[in-house]
Backbone as JSON Lines, residues from 0, in Angstrom:
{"i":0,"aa":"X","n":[47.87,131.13,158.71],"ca":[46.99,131.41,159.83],"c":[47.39,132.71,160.51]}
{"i":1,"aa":"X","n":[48.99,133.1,160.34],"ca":[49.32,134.43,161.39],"c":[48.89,135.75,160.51]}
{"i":2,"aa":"X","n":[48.61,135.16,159.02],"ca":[48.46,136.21,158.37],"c":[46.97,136.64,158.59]}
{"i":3,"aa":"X","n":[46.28,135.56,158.06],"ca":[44.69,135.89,158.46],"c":[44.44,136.52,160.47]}
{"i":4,"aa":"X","n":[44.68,136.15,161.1],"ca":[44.51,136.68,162.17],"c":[45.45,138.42,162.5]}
{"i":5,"aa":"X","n":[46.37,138.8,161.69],"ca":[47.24,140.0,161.6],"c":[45.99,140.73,161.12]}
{"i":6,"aa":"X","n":[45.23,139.78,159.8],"ca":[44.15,140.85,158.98],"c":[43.55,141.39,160.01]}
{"i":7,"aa":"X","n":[42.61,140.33,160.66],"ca":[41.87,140.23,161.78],"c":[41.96,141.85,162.74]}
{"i":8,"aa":"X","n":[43.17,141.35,163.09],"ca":[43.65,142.63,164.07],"c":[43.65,144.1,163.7]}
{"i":9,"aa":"X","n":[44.34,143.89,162.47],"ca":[44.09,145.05,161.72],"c":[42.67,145.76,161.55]}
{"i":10,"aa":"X","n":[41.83,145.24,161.17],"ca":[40.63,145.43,160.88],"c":[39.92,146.25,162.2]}
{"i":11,"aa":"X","n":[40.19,145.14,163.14],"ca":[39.83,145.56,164.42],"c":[40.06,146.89,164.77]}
{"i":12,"aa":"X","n":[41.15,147.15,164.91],"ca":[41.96,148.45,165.05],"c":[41.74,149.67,164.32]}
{"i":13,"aa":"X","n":[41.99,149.31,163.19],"ca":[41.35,149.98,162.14],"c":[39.8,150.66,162.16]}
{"i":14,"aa":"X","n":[38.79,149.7,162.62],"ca":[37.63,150.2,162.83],"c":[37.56,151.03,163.93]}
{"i":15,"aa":"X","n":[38.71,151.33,164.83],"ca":[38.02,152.13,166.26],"c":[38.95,153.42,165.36]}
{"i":16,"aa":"X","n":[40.0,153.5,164.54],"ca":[39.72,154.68,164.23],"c":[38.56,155.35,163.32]}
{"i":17,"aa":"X","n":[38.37,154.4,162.49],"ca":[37.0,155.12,161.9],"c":[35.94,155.53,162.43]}
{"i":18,"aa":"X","n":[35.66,154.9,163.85],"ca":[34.96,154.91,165.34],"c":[35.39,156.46,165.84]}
{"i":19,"aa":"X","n":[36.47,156.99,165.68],"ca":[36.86,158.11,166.16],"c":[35.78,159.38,166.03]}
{"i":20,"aa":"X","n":[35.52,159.18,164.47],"ca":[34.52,160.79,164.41],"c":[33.19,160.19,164.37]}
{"i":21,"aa":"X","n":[32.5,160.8,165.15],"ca":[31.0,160.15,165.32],"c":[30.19,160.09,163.97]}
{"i":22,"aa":"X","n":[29.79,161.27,163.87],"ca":[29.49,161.78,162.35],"c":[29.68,160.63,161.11]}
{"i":23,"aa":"X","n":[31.05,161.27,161.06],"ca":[31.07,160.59,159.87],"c":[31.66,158.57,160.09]}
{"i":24,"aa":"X","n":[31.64,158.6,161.54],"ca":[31.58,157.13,161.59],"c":[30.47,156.1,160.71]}
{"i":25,"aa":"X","n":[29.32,156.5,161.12],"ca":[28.08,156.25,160.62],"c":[27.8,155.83,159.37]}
{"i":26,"aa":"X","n":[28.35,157.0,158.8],"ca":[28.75,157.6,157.48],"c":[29.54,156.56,156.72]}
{"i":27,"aa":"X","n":[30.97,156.36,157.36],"ca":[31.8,155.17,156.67],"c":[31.43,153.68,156.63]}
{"i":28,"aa":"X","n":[30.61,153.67,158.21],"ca":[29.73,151.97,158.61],"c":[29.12,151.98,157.26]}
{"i":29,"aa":"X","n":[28.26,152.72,156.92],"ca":[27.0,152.4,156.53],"c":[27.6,152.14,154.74]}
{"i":30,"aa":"X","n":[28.59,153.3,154.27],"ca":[29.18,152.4,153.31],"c":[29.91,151.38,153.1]}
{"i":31,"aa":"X","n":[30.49,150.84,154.24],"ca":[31.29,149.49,154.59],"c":[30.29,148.74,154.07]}
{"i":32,"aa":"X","n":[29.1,148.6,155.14],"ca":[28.27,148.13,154.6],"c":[27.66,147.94,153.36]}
{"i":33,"aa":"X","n":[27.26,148.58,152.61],"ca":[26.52,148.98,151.44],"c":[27.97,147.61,150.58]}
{"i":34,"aa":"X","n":[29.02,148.14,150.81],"ca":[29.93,147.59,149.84],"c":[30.11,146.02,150.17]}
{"i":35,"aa":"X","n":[29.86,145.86,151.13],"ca":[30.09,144.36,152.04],"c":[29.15,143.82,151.42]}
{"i":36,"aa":"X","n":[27.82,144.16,151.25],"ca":[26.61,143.68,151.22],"c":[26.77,143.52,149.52]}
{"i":37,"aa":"X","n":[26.95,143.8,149.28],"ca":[27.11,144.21,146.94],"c":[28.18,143.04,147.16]}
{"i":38,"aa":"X","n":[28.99,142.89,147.4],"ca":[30.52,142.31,147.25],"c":[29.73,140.62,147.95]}
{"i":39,"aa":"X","n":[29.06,140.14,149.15],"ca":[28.82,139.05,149.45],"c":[27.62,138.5,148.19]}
{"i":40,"aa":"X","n":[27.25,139.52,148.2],"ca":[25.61,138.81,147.24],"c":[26.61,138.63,145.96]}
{"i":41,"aa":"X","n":[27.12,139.12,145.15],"ca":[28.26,138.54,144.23],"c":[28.8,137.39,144.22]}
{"i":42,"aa":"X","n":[29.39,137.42,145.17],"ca":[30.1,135.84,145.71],"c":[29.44,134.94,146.0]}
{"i":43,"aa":"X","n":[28.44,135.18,146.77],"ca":[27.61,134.01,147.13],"c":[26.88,133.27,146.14]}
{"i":44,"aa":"X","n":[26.25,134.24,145.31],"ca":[25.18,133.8,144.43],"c":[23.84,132.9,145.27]}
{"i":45,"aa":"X","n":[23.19,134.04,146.13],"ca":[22.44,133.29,146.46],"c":[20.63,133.04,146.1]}
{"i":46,"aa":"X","n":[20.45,131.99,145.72],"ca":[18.86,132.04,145.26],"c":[18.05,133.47,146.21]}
{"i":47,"aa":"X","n":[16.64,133.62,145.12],"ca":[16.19,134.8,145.66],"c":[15.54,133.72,147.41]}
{"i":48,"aa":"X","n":[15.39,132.95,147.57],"ca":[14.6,132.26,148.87],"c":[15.57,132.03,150.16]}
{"i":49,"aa":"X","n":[17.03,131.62,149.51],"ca":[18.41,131.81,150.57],"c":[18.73,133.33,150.75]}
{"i":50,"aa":"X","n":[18.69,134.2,149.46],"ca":[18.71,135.14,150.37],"c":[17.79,136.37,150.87]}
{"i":51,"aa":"X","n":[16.7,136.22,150.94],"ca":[15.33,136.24,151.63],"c":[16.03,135.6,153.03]}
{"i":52,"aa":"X","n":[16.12,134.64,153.65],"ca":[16.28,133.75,154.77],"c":[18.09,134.27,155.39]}
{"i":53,"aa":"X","n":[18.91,134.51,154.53],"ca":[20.53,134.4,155.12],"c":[20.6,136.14,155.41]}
{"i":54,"aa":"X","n":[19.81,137.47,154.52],"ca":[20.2,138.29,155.12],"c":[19.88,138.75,156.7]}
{"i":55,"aa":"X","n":[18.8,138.71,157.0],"ca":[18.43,139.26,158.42],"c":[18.86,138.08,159.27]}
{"i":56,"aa":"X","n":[19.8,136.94,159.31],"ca":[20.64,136.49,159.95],"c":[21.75,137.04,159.77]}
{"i":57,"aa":"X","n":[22.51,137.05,159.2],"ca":[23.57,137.79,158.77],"c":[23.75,139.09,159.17]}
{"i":58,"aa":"X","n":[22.58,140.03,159.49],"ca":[22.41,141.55,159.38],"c":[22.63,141.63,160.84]}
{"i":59,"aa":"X","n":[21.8,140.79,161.45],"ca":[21.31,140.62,163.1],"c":[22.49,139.94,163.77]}
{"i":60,"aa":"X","n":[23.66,139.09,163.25],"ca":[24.81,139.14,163.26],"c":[26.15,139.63,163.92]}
{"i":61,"aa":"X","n":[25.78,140.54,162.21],"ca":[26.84,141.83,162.01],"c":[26.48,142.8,163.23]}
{"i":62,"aa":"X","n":[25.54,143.02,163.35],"ca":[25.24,144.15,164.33],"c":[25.38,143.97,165.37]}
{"i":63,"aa":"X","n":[25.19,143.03,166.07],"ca":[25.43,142.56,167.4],"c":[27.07,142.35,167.72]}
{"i":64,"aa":"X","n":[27.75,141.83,166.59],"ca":[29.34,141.58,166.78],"c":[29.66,142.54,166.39]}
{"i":65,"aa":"X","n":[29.74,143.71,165.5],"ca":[29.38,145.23,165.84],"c":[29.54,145.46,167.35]}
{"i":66,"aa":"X","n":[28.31,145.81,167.74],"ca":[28.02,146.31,169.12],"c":[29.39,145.66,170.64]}
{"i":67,"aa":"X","n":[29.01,144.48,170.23],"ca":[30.37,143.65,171.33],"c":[31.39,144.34,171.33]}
{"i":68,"aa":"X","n":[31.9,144.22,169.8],"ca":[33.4,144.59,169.44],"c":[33.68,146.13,169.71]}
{"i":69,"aa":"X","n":[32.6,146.91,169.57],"ca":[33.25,148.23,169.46],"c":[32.57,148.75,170.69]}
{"i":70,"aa":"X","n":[31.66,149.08,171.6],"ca":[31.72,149.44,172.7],"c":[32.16,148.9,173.41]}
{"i":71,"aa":"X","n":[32.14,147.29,173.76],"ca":[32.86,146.7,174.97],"c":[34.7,146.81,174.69]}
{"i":72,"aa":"X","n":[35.16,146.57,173.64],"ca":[36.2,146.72,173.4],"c":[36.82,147.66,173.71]}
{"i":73,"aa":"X","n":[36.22,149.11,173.01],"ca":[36.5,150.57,173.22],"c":[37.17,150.47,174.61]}
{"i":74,"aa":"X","n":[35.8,150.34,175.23],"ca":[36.03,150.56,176.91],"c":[37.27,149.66,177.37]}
{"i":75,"aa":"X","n":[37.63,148.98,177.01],"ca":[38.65,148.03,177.57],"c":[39.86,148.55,177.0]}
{"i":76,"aa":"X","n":[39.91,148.86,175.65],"ca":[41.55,149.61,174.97],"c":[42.02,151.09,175.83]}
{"i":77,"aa":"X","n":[40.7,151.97,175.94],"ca":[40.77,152.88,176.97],"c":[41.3,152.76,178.44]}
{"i":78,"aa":"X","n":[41.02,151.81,178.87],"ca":[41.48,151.57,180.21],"c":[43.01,150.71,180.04]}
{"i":79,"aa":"X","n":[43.03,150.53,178.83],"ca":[44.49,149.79,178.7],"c":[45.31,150.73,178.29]}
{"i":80,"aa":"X","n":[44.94,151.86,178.14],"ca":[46.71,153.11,177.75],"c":[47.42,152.58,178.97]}
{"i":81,"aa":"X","n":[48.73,152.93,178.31],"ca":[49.95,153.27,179.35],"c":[49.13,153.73,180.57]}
{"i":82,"aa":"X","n":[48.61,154.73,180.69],"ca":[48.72,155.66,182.25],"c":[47.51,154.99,183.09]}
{"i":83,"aa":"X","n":[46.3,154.5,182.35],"ca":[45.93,153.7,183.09],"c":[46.32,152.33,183.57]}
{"i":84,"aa":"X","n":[46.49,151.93,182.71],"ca":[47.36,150.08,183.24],"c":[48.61,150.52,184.33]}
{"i":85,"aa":"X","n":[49.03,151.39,184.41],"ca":[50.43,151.23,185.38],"c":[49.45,152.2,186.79]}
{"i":86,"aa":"X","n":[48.64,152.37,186.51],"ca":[47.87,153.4,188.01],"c":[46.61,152.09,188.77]}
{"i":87,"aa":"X","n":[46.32,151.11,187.32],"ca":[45.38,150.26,187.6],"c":[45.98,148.83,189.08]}
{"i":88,"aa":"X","n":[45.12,148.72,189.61],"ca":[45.14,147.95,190.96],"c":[45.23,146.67,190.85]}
{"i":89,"aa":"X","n":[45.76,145.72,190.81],"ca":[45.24,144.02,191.1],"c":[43.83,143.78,190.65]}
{"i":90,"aa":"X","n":[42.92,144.45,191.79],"ca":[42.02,143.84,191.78],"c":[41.36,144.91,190.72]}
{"i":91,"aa":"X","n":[41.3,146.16,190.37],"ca":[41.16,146.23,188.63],"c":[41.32,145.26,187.52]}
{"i":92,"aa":"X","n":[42.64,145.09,187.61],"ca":[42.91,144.22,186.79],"c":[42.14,143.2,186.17]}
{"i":93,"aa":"X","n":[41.77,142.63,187.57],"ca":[41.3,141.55,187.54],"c":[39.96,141.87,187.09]}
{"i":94,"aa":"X","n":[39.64,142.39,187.61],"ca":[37.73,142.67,187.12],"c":[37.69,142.77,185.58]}
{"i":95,"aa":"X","n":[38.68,144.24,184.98],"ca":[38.77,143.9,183.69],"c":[38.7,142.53,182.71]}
{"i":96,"aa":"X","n":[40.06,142.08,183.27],"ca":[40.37,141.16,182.57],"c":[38.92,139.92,182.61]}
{"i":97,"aa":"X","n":[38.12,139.75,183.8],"ca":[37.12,139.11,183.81],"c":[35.87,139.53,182.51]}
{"i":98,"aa":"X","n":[35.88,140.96,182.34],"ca":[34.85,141.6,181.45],"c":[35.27,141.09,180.03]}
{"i":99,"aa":"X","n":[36.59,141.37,180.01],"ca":[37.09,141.03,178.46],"c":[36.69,139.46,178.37]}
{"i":100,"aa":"X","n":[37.11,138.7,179.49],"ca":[36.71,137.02,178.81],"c":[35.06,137.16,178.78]}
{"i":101,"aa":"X","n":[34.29,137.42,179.3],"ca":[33.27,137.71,179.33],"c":[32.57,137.98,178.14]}
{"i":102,"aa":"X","n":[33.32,139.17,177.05],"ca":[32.61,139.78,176.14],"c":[33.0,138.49,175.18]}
{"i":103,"aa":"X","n":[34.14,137.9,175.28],"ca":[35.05,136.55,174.43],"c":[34.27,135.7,174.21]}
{"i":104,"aa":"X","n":[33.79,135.22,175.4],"ca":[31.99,134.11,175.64],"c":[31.5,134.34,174.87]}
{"i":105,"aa":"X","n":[30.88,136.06,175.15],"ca":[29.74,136.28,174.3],"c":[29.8,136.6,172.64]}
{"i":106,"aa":"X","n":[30.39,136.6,172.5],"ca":[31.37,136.59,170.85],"c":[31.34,135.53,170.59]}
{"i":107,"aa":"X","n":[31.9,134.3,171.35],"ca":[32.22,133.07,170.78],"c":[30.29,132.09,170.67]}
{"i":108,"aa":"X","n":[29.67,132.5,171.36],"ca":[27.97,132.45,171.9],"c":[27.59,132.76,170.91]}
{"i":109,"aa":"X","n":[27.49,134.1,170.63],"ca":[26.93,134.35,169.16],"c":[26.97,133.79,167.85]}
{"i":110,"aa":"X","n":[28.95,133.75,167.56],"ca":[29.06,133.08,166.34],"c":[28.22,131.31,166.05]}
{"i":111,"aa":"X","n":[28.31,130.92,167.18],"ca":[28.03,129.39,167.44],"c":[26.51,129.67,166.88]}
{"i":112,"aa":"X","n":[25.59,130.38,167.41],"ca":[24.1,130.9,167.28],"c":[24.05,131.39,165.82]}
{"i":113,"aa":"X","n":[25.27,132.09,165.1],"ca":[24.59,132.37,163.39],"c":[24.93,131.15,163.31]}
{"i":114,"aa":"X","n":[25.89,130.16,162.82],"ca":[26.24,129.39,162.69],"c":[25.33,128.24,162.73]}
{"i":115,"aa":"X","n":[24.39,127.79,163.63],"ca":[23.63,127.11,163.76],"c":[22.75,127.78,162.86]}
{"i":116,"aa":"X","n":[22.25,128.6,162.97],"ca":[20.88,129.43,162.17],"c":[21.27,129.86,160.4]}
{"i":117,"aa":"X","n":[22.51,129.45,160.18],"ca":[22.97,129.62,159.01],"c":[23.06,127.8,158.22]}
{"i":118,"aa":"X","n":[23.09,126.94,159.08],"ca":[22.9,125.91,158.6],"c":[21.77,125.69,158.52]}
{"i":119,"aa":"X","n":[20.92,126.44,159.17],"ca":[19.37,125.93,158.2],"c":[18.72,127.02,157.11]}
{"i":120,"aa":"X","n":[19.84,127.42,156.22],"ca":[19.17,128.17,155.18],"c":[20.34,128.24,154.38]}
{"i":121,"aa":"X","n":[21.44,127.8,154.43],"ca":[22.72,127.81,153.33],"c":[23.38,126.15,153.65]}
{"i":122,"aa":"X","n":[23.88,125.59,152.6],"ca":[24.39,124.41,152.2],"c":[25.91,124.66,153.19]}
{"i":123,"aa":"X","n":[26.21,123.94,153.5],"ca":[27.77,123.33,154.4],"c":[29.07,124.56,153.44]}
{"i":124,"aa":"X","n":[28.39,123.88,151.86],"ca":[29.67,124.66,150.96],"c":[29.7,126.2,150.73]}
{"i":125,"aa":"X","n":[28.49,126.37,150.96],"ca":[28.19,128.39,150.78],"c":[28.58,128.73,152.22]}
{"i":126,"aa":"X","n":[28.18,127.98,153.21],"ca":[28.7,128.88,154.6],"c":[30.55,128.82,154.33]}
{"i":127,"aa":"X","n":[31.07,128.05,153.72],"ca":[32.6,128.1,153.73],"c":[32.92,129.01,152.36]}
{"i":128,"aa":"X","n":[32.04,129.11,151.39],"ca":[31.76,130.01,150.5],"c":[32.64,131.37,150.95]}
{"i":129,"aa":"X","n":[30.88,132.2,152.21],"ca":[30.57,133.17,152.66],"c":[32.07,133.59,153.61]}
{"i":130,"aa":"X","n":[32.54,132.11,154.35],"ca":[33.7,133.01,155.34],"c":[34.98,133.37,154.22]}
{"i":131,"aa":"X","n":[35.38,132.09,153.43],"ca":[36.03,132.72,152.21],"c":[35.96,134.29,151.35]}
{"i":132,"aa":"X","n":[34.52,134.51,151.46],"ca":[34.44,135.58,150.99],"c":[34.45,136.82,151.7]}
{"i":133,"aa":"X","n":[33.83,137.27,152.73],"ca":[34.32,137.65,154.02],"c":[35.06,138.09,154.4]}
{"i":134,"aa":"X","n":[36.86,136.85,154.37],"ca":[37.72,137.25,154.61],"c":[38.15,137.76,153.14]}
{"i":135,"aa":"X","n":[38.19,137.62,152.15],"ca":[38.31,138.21,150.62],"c":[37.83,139.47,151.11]}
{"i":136,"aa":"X","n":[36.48,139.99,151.62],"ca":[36.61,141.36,151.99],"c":[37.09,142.4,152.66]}
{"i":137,"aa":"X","n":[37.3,141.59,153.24],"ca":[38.46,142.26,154.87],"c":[39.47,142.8,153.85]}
{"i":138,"aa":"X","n":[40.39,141.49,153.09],"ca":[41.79,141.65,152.51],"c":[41.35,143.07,151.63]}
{"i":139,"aa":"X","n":[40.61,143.11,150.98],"ca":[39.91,144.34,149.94],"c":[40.13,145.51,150.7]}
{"i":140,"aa":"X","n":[38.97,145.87,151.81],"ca":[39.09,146.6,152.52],"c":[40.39,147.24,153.04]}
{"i":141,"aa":"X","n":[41.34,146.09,153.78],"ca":[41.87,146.59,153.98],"c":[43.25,147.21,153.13]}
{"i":142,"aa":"X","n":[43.44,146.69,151.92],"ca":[43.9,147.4,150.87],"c":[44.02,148.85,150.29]}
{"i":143,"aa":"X","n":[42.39,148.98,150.51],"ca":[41.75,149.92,149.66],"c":[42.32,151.54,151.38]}
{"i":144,"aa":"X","n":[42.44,150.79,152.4],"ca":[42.66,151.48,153.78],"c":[44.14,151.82,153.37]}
{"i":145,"aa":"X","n":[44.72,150.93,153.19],"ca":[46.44,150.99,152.9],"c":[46.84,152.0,152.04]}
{"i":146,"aa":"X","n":[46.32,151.93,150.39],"ca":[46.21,152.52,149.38],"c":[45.92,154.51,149.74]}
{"i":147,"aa":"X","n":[44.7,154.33,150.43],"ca":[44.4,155.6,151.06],"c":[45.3,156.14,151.75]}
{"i":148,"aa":"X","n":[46.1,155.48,152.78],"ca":[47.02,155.93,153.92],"c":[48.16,156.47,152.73]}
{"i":149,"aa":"X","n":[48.18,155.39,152.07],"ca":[49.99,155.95,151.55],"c":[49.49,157.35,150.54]}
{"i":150,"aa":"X","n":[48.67,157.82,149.98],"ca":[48.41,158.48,149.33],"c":[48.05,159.86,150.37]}
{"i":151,"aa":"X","n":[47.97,160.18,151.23],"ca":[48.05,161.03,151.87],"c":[48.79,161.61,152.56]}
């Protein structure tokens, strides 16, 4: 479990540097994507009618936990450097820390919402399939991130 959640983090992290150059942010999303998307339909094997029905859940998703994760987040890692956290006030603090549980809700809101909307178009065993595979992509990904780093 500490390993899968280390991935987790990683990933996380990992994406706000790729977040760094606007440009070619886009650029790397959109092949993340492309490869995410080739790599799940593989694994999944899903009829042409499941996946007709599981992508634009899935898509509508991604994008939204997208959006959470990387602007609300951004804004919150930013205000967490060193020089702000030791200049930041109590009652900063506090407000922050209210926004972050806040965005947590709405993260945890969402997943509950594919989740429901994924049980009416994939079997119990493909949704445990899909997170299996998922996290199989992360581990890929982030390999293929590792591999890159040391080679440079």
């Amino acid at each position: 479990m500490k390993i899968k959640n280390t991935v987790t983090l990683l990933l996380f992290l990992t994406s706000f540097s790729f977040f760094a150059q606007n440009n070619k942010t886009d650029e790397k999303r959109e092949k993340i994507k492309a490869f995410k998307v080739s790599f799940l339909t593989t694994e999944l094997e899903l009829t042409p009618t499941e996946a007709e029905k599981f992508w634009p859940i899935y898509n509508a998703y991604d994008d939204r936990q997208f959006e959470l994760r990387h602007l609300k987040m951004k804004t919150y890692l930013n205000k967490l450097d060193d020089d702000n956290l030791s200049s930041m006030t109590e009652k900063e603090s506090v407000a922050l820390l209210s926004q972050m549980e806040i965005t947590d809700k709405e993260l945890f809101q969402l997943k509950e919402k594919y989740m429901s909307n994924l049980k009416k178009v994939l079997s119990a065993k493909k949704i445990l399939k899909l997170k299996k595979s998922e996290d199989d992509f992360n581990r890929k990904l982030l390999q293929q991130y590792r591999d890159k780093a040391a080679k440079d």
